[in-house]
Residue frames relative to the residue before (quaternion, step in Angstrom):
aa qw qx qy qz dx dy dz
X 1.0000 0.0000 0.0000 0.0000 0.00 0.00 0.00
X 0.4132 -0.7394 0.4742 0.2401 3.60 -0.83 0.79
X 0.4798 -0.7261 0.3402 0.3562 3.54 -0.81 0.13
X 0.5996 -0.5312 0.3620 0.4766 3.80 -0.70 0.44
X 0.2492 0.6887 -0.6738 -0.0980 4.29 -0.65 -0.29
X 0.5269 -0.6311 0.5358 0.1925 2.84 -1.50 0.75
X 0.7926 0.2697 -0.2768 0.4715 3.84 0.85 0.40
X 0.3014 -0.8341 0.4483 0.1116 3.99 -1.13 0.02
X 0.7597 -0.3654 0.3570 0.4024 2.92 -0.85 -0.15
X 0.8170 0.3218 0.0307 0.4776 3.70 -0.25 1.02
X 0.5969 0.5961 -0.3224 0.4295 3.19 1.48 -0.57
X 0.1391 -0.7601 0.4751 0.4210 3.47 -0.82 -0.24
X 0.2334 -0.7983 0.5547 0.0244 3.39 -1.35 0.84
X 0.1819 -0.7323 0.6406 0.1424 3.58 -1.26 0.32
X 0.2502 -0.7024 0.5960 0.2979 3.23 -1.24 0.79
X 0.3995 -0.6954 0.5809 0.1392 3.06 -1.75 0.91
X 0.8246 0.0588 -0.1433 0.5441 3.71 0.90 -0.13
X 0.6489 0.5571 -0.3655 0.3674 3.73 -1.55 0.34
X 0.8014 -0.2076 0.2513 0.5016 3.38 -1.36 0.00
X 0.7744 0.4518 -0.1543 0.4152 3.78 0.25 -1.10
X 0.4236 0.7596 -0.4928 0.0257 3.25 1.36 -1.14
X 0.7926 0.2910 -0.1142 0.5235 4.15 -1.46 0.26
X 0.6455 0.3828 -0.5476 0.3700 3.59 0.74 0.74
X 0.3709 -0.7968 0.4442 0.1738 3.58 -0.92 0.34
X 0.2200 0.7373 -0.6223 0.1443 3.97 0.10 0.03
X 0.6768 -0.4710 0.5451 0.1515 3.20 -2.38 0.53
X 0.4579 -0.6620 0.4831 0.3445 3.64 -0.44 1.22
X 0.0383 -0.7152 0.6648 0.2124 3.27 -1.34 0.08
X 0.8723 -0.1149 0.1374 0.4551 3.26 0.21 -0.22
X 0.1130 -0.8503 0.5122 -0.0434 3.58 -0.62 2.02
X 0.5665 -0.6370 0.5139 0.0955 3.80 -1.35 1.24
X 0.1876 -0.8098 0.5298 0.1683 3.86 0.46 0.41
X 0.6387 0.5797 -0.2078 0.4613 2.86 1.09 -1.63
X 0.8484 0.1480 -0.1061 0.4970 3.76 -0.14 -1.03
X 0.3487 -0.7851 0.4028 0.3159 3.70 1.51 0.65
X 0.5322 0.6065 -0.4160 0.4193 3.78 0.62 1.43
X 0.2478 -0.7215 0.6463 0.0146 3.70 -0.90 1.68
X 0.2569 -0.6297 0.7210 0.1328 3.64 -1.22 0.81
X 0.2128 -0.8007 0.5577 -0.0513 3.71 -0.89 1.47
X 0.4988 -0.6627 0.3965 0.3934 3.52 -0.18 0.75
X 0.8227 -0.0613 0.0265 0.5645 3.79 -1.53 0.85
X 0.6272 0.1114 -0.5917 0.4941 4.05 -0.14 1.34
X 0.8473 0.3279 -0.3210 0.2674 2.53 -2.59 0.85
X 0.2023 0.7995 -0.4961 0.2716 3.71 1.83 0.48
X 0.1297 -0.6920 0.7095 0.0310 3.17 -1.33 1.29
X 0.5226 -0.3740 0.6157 0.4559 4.16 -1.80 0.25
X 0.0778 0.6001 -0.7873 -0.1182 3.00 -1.64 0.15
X 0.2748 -0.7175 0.6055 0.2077 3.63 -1.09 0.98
X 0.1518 0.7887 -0.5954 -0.0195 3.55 -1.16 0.77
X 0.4678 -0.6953 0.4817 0.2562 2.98 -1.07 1.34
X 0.6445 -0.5467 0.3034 0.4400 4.09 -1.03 0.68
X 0.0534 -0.7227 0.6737 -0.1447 3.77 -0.91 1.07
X 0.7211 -0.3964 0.4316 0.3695 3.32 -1.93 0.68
X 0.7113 0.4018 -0.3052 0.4894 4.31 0.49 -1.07
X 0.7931 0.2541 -0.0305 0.5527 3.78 1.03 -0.88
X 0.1733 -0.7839 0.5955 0.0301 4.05 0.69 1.03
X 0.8318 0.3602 -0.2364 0.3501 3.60 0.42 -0.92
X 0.1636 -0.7349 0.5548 0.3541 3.71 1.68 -0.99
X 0.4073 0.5754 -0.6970 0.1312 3.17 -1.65 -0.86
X 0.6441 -0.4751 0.4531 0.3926 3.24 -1.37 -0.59
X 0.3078 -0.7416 0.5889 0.0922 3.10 -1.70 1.33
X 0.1384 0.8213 -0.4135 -0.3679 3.11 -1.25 -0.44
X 0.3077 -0.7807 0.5385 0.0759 3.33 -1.31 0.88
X 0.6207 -0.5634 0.4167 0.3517 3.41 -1.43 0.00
X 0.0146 -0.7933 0.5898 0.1505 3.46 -0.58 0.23
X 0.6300 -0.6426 0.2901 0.3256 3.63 -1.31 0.82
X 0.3435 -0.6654 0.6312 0.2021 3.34 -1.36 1.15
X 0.3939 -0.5737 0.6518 0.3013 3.89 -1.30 0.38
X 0.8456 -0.4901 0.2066 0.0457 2.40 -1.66 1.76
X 0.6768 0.5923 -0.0560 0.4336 3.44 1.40 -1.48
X 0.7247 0.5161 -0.1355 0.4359 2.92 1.60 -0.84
X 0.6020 0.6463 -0.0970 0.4588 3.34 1.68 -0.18
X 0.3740 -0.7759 0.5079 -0.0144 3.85 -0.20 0.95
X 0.0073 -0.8119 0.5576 0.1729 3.36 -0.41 0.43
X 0.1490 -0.7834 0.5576 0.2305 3.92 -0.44 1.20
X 0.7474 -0.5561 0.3320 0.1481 2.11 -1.90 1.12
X 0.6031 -0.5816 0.5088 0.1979 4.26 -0.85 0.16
X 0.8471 0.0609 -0.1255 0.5128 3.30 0.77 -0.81
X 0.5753 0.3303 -0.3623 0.6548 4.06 1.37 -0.17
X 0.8220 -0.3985 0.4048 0.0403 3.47 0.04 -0.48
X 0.6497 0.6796 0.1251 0.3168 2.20 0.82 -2.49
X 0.4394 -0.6312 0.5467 0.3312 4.06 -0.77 0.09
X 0.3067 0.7544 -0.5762 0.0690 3.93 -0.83 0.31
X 0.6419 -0.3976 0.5553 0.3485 3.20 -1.90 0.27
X 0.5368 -0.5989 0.5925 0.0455 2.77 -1.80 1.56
X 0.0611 0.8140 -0.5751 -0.0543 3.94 -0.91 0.22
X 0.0460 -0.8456 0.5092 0.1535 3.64 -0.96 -0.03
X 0.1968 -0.8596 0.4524 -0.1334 2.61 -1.18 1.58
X 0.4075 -0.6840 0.4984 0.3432 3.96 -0.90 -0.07
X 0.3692 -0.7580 0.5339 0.0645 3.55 -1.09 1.24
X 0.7767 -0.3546 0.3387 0.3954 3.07 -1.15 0.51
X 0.6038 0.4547 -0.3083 0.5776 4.01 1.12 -1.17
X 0.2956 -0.6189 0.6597 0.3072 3.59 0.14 -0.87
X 0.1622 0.7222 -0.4236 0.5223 3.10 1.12 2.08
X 0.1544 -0.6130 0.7059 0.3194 4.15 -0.22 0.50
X 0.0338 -0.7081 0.6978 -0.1029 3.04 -1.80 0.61
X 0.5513 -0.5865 0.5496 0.2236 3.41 -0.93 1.20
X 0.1759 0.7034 -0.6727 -0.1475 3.79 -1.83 0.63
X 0.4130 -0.4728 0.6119 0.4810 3.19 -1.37 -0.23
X 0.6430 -0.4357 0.5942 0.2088 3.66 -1.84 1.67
X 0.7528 0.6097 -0.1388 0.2056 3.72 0.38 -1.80
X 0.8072 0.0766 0.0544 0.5827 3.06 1.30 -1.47
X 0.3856 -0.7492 0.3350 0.4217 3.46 1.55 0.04
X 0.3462 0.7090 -0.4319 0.4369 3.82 1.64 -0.02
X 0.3972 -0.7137 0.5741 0.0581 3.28 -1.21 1.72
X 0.5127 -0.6278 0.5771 0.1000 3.44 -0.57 2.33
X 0.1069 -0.6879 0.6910 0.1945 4.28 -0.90 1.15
């Protein structure tokens, strides 16, 4: 069984604590397994790479590396704003994501 997270692919998110803390970028891609989402441009690490066919020159890159799950915020759609996630039944009898903040159903 997978675990429950409260964000996805695509969302946007701020982190709320750590090294990054108050930056905001667009998930790219979340880890069920080790509960961690890599977020566009926060949390950039060096990567050394030696010269290859994708990287002719090497040197050093940098890339995102994954923030834990806890540490993340989903903002809100219509303030903006960071808030708690909820789940709820629609009108379809459909779970559906909200925003805690503004009571506005998160697509």
């Amino acid at each position: 069984m997978q675990k429950k997270i409260h964000i996805k692919k695509g969302d946007s998110v701020m982190v709320i604590t750590g090294e990054s803390k108050g930056q905001k970028g667009r998930v790219l891609e979340v880890n069920r397994d080790k509960n961690r989402a890599i977020v566009e441009s926060v949390n950039m690490v060096s990567k050394h790479t030696k010269p290859n066919a994708k990287a002719p020159q090497g040197g050093i890159l940098k890339k995102e590396a994954p923030v834990h799950i806890s540490n993340l915020m989903l903002i809100d759609p219509t303030t903006g704003k960071p808030t708690r996630v909820g789940k709820k039944l629609n009108e379809k009898d459909k779970l559906v994501r909200y925003s805690k903040k503004s009571g506005e159903e998160i697509k």
